[in-house]
matplotlib code that plots the C-alpha trace (Angstrom):
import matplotlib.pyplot as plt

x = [126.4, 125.7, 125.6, 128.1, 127.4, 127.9, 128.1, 125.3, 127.6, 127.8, 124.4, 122.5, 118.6, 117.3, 113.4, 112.4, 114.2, 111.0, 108.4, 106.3, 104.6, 101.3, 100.0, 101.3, 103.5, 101.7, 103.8, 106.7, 106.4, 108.5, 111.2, 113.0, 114.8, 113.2, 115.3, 117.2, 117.8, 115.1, 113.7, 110.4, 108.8, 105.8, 103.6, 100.7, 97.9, 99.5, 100.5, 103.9, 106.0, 109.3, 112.3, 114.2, 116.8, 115.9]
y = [123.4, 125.6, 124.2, 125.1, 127.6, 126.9, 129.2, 129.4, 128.5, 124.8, 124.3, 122.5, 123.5, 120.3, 120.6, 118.5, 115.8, 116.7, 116.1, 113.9, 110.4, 111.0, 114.4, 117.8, 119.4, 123.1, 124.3, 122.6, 122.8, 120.6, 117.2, 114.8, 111.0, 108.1, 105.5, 103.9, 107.1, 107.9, 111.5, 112.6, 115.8, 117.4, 119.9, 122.3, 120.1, 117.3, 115.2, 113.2, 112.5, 110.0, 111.3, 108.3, 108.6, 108.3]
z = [190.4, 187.4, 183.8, 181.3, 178.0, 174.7, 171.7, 169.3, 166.3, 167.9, 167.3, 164.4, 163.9, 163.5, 163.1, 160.4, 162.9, 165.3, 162.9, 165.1, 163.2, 165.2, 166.5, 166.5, 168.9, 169.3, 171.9, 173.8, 177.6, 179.5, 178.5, 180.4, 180.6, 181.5, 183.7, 180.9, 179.0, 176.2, 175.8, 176.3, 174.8, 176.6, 174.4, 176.0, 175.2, 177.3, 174.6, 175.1, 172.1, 172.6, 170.8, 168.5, 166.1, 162.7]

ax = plt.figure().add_subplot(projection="3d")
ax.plot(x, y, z, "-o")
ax.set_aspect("equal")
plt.show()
């Protein structure tokens, strides 16, 4: 099953959302969902940053 495209004018930069509390995110690598749906950020160095709304 292939994924749907969307164009670029439906998206919003949101960086100063990602500003992580602890740590800097040098270069993203991978994401994901845990079980009950929160969002995970993985950068180079290993660290994992959750995503929560602000």
């Amino acid at each position: 099953m292939q994924g749907s495209l969307f164009p670029a004018s439906s998206y919003e930069r949101r960086n100063q959302d990602f500003t992580p509390d602890a740590g800097t995110i040098d270069q993203l690598v991978s994401f994901g969902l845990d079980g009950v749906g929160n969002l995970y950020i993985v950068d180079i160095a290993g660290e994992i940053f959750e995503v929560v709304p602000a």
